[in-house]
C-alpha positions as MATLAB code, in Angstrom:
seq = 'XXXXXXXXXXXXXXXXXXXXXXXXXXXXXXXXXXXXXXXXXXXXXXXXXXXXXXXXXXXXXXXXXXXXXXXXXXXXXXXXXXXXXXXXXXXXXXXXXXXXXXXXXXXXXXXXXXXXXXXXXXXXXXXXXXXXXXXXXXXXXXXXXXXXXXXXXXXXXXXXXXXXXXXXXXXXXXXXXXXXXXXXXXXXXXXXXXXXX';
ca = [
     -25.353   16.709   14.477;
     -23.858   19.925   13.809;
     -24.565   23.080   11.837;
     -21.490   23.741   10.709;
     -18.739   20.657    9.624;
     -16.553   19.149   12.243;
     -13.002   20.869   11.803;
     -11.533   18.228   13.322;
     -12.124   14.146   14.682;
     -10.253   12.087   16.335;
     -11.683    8.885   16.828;
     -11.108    6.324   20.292;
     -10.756    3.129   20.323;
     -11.215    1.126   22.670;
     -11.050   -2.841   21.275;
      -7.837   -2.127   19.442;
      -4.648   -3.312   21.164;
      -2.259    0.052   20.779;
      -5.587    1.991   22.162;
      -3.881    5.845   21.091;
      -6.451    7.770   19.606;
      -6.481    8.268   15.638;
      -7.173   11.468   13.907;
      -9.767   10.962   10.953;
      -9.287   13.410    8.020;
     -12.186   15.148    7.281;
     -12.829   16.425    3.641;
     -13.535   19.796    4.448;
     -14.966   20.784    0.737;
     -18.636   20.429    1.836;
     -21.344   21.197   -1.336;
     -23.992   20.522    0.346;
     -25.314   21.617    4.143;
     -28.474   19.575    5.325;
     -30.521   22.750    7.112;
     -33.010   19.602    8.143;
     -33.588   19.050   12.066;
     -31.352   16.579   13.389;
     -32.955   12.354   13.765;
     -33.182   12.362   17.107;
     -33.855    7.723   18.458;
     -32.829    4.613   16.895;
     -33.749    3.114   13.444;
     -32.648   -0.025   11.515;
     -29.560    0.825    9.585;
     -28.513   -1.549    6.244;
     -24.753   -0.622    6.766;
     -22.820   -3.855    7.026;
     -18.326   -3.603    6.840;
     -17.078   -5.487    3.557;
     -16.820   -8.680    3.600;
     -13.161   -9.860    3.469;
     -12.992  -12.958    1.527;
     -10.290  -15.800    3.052;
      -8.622  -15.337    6.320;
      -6.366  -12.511    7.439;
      -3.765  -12.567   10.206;
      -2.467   -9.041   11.195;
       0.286   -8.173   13.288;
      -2.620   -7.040   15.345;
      -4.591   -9.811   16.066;
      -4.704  -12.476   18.511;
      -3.417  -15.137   15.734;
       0.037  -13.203   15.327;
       2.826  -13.787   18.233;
       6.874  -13.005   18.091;
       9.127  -15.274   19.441;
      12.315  -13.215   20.679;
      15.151  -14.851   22.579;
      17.341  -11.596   23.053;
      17.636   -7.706   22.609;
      17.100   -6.425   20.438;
      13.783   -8.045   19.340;
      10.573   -7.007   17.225;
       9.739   -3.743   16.648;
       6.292   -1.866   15.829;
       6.390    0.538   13.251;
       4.002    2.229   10.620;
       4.649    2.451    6.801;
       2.924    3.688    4.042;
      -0.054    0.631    3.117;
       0.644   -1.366    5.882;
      -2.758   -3.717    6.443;
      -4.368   -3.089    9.599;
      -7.952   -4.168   10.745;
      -6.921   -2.018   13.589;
      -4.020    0.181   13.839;
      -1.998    0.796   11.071;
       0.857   -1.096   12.083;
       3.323   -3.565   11.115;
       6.566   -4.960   13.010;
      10.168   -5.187   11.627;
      13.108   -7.138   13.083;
      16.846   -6.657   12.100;
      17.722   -9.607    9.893;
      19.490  -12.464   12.511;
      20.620  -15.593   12.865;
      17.290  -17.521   12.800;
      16.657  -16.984   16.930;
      14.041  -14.384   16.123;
      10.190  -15.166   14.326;
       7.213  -13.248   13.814;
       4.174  -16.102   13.604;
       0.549  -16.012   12.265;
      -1.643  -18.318   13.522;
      -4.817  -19.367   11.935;
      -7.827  -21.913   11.280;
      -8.558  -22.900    7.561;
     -12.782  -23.382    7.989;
     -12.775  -26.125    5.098;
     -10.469  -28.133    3.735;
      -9.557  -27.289   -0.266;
      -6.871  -25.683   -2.002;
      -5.834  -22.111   -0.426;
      -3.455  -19.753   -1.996;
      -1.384  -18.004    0.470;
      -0.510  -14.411    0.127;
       1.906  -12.511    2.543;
       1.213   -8.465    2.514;
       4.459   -6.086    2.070;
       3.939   -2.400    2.658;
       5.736    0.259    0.733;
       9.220    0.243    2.142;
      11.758    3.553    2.069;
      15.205    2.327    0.967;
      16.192   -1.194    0.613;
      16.937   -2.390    4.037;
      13.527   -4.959    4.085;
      14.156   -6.142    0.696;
      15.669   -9.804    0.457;
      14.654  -13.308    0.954;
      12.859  -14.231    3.869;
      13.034  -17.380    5.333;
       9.504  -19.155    6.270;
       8.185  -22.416    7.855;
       4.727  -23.507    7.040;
       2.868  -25.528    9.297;
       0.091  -27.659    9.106;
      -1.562  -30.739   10.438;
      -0.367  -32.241    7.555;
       3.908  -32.060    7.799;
       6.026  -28.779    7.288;
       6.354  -26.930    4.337;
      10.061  -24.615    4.048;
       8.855  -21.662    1.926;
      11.305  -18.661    0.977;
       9.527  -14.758   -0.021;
      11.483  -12.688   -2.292;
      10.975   -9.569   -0.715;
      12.600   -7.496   -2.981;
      10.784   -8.574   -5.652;
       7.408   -7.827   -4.075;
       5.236   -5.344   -5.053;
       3.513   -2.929   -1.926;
       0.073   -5.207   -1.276;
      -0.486   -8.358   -1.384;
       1.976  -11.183   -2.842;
       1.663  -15.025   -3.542;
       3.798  -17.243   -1.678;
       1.682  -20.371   -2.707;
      -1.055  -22.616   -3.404;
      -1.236  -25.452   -1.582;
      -3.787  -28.285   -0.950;
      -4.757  -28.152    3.098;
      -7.354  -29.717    5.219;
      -9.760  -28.161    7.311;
      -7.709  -26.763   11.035;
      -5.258  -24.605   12.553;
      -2.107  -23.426   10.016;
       0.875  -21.397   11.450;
       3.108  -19.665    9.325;
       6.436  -18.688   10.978;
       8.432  -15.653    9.224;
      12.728  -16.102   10.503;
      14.366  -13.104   11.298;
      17.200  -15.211    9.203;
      17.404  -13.342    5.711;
      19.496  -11.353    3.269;
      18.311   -8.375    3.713;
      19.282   -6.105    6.509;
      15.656   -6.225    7.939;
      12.635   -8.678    8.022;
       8.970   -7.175    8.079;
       5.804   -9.181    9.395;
       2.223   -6.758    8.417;
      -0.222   -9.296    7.355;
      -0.630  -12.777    5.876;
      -4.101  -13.954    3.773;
      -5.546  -17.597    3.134;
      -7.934  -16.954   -0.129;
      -9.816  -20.022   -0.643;
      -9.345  -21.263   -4.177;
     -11.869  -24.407   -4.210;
     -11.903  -27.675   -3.554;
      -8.719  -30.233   -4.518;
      -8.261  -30.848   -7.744;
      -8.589  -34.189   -7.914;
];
């Protein structure tokens, strides 16, 4: 507790995997100035992070690995929107030959139909925009899937619905593609219902 507002905060984390602190801007328009003694012990707090709805994967998390079999492989870099739990982060590849993948790992917690939806940050110039080449994979067979990345709009964009059973999914992004760049940010499972029978 202050008595004046902070002019600056930089916050450090210590959980997150790049672990560099992050300055927090501060809205430095205050109206109003509490003059009230400071709460000084512990008390119950109602406070609770939104719920996300489905399953994310983030370049960030344990579920997301790169598989690179030469230099030059995956890089980390930050773009405008990118979707990060964590660090606002993303990684790009320059398009290949197919020896190159970004994957995201997860577990479906019922069985149902799921739309997938892969997330595309804003992107300067065109060099990320193209098909992508994706393998789906589930305990159920493989599923070939292409993304038209340069028809994707910055957020989040349907690749498909599809009819899945309860366990692990993998969805593996090819550094094989059109464009002169892949990017991997962030892919969602949004539970739709069950199968339509």
């Amino acid at each position: 507790m202050t008595t004046e507002p902070p002019a600056a905060l930089w916050l450090q984390g210590y959980f997150y995997l790049n672990r560099r602190p992050i300055r927090l801007v501060l809205d430095t328009a205050v109206d109003d100035v509490s003059r009230e003694s400071p709460f000084v012990g512990v008390r119950p707090s109602s406070w609770a992070p939104a719920r996300e709805i489905g399953v994310v994967v983030d370049d960030q998390d344990t579920g997301f690995d790169v598989v690179t079999t030469a230099s030059p492989g995956w890089s980390l870099f930050w773009a405008p929107n990118v979707w990060s739990k964590y660090f606002p982060s993303a990684v790009r590849m320059p398009a290949g030959d197919g020896s190159h993948a970004a994957v995201f790992s997860s577990v479906l917690p019922q069985p149902g139909r799921w739309r997938l939806d892969y997330h595309m940050p804003e992107v300067e110039g065109n060099d990320a925009l193209g098909a992508y080449a994706m393998l789906l994979r589930t305990s159920q067979g493989e599923i070939v899937l292409s993304f038209a990345a340069d028809e994707a709009k910055p957020g989040w964009n349907e690749i498909g619905v599809f009819d899945l059973v309860a366990g692990e999914v993998a969805l593996t992004v090819s550094d094989r593609s059109d464009a002169d760049a892949v990017i991997a940010d962030a892919i969602r499972w949004y539970p739709l219902g069950p199968v339509e029978q």
